[in-house]
DOFI-705644 format. One record per atom (N, C-alpha, C): z, y negated, x; residue in one letter. Coordinates in steps of 0.1 Angstrom, whole numbers, plus 5000, padded with zeros to 4 digits. Layout:
ZYXa
...
REM end
This chain:
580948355318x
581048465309x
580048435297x
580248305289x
579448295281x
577648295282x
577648225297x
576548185300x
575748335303x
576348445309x
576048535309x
575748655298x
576348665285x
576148665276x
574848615270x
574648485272x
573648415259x
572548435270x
572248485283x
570948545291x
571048695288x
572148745282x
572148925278x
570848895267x
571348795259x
570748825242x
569648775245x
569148655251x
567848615249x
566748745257x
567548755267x
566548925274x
566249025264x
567749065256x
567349145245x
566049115238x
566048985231x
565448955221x
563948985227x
563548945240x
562548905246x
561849035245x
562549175245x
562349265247x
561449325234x
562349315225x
562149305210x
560449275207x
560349125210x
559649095206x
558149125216x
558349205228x
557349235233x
556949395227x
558149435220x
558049585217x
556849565201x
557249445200x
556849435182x
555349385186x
554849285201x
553549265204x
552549385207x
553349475215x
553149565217x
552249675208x
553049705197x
552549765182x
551649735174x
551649615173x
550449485162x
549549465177x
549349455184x
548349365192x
547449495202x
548549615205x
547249735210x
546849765205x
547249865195x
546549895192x
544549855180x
544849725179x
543949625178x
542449645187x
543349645204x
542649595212x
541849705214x
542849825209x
541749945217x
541050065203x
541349965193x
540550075180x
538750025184x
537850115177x
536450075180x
536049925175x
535049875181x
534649775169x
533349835160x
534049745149x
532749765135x
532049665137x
530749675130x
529549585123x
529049635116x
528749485104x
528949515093x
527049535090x
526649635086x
525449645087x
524749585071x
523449495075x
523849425058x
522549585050x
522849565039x
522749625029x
521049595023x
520049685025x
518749675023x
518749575003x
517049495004x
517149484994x
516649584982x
517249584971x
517049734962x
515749684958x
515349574951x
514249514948x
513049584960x
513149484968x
511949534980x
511649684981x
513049734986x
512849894982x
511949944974x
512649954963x
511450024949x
510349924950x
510249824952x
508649734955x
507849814965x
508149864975x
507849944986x
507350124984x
508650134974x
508050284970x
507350304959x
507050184950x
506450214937x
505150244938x
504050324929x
503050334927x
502550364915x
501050344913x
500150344900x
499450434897x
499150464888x
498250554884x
496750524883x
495850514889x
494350494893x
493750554893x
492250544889x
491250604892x
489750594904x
489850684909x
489250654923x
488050744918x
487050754930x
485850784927x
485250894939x
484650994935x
483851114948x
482751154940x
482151224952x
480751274944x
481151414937x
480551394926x
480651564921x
480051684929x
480351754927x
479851904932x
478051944933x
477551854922x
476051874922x
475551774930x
476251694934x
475751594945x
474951474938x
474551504924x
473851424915x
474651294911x
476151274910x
476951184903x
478351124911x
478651024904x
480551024909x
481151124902x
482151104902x
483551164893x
484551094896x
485351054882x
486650994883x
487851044884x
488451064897x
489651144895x
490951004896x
491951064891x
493551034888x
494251014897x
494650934905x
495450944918x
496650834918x
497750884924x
498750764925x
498150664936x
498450574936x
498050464949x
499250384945x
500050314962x
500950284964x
500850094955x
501650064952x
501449994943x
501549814951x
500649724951x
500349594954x
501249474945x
501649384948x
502249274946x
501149184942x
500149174944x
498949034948x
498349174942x
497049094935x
495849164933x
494949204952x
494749064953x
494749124974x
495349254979x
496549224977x
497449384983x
497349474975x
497249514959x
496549584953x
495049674955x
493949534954x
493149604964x
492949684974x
493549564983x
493649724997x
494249864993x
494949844984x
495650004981x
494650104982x
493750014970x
492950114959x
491750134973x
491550024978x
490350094989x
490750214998x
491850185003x
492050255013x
492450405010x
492950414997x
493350514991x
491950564985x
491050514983x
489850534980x
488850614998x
489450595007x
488450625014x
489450725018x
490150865016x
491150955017x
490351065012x
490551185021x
489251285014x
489451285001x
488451374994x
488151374984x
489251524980x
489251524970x
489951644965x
488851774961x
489151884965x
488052004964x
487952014951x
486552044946x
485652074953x
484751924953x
485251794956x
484051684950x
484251674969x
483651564968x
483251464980x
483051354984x
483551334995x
483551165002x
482551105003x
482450974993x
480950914988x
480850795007x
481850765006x
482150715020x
481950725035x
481350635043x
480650735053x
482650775065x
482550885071x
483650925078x
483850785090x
485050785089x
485950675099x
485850545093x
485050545083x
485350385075x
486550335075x
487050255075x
488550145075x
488450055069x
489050025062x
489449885056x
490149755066x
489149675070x
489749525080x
490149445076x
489949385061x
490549275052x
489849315039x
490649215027x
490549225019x
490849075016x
489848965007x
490448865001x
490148874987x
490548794979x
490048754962x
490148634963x
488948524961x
488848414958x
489648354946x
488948234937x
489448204924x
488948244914x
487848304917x
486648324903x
486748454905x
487448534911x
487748654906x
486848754917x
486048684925x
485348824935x
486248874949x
486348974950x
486949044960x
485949054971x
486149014982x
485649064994x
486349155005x
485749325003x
486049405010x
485049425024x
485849385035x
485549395049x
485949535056x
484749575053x
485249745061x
484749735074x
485149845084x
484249885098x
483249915094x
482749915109x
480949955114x
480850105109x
481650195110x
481250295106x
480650315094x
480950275082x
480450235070x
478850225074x
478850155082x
476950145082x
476450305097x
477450265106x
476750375118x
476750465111x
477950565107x
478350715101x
477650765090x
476650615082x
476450625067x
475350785071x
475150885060x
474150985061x
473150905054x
472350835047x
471250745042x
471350795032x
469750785026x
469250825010x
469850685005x
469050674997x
469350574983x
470550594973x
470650754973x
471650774961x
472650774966x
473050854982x
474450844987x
474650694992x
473750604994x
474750464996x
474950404980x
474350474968x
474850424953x
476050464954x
476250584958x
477350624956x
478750564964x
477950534976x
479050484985x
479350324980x
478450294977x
478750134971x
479550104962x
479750214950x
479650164938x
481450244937x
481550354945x
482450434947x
483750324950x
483750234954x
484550144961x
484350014951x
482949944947x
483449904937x
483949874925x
483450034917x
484650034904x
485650114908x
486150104917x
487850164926x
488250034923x
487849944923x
488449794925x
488149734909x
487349734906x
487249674896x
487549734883x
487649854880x
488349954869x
489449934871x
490249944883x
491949944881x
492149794881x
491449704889x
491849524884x
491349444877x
491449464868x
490649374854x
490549184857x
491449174869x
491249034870x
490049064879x
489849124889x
488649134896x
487249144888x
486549014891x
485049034885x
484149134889x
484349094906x
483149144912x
483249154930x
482849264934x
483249294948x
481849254957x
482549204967x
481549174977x
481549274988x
481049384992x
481449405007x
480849365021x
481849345030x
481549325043x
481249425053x
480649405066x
481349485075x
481249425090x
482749415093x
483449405106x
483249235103x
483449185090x
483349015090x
482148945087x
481249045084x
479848985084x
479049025072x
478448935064x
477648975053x
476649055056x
476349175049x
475149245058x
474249255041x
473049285043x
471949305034x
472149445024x
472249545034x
472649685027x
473449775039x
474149875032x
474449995041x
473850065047x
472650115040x
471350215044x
470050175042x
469850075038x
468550015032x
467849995017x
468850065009x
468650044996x
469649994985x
470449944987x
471749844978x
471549704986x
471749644975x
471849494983x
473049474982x
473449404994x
475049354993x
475349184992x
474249114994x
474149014998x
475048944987x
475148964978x
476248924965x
477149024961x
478348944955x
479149064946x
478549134931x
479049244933x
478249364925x
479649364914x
479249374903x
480249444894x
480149544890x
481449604883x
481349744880x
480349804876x
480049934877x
478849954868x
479150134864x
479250164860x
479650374856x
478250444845x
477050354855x
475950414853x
475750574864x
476550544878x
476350684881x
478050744880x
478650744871x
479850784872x
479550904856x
479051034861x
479651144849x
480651204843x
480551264834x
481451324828x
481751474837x
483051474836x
483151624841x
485051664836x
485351794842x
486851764836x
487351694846x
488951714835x
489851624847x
490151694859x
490351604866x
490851644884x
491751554889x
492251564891x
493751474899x
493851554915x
494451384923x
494451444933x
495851494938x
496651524929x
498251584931x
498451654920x
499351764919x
499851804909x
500851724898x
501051624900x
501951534894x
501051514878x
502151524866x
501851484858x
502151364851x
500851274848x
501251144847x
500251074837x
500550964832x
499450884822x
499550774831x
497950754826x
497450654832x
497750524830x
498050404836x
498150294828x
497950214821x
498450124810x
497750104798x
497049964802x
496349874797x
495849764795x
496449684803x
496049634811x
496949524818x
496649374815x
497449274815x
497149134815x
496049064829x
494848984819x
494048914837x
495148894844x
494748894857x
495048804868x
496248864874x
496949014872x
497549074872x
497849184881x
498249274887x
498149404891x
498349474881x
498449634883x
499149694876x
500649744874x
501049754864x
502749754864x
503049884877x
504049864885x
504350014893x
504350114884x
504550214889x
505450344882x
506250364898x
507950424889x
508950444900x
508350544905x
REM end
């Protein structure tokens, strides 16, 4: 009798405690699973979406000069990655009514900055095949790209350019490339302002050598 009793209670109990595994342990088994996705960094981010205020370069309208227009360009870490910005943002049509001092399909293939401050920009072939000649439109194309570089980076002395990895003589037969060129806004006129967005913005102020320019968010 007893012995039959104390197998009543332990069955009970057993019961119990499959009803209470039951509760805690399914529904466990059968909810979705999570992952925990990690969380971008904020830094990198806004590093990523910041940009500057620069001045890029097209032919004016009379075909006689540059013009300086105002343009955001995505903003560089490294004077190097700065660079590329300003080139490549530099070779993006022109805003109406000026013009592409640059010959069509040009690319940017590298960009380095030594220690003495010259940038060597390595563009494509097109630069030389596409170029239309004249003397003034490769001033223009030359110079268009060098004070793009050297106006917005004050640590940059002097631009060298390449193309496709190779030092060439000239674009068209009348600029020498064979060394870096520095700034020069002997063909750069006066005209009004022109921006290439409707955004209203100031330009940025003085920067420290060796520097980029500060972002704007």
């Amino acid at each position: 009798m007893r012995r039959t009793i104390v197998v009543g209670l332990l069955g009970a109990m057993t019961a119990v405690l499959i009803g209470i595994a039951g509760l805690v342990v399914v529904p466990r088994l059968l909810a979705p699973a999570t992952v925990e996705v990690p969380r971008a960094d904020a830094g990198a981010t806004a590093e990523a979406t910041s940009r500057i205020r620069a001045s890029l370069y097209y032919v004016a309208e009379d075909g006689l000069r540059l013009t300086a227009v105002d343009a955001d360009v995505p903003y560089g870490a490294t004077p190097a990655d700065q660079a590329r910005a300003l080139v490549e943002a530099q070779l993006q049509p022109a805003p109406a009514p000026l013009a592409q001092a640059i010959a069509e399909g040009t690319r940017v293939r590298q960009i380095f900055v030594a220690e003495d401050g010259t940038a060597f920009v390595d563009l494509s072939k097109e630069a030389v095949v596409n170029h239309r000649g004249g003397s003034l439109d490769e001033l223009f194309a030359v110079y268009a790209i060098v004070n793009a570089v050297t106006v917005n980076l004050p640590a940059i002395k002097g631009v060298q350019i390449l193309v496709e990895g190779q030092e060439v003589d000239t674009l068209a037969g009348h600029v020498d490339l064979r060394h870096p060129l520095a700034r020069n806004m002997r063909w750069v006129g006066e005209s009004p302002a022109i921006t290439d967005d409707s955004n209203a913005a100031t330009p940025n102020a003085a920067m420290p050598e060796g520097a980029p320019p500060s972002p704007r968010p």
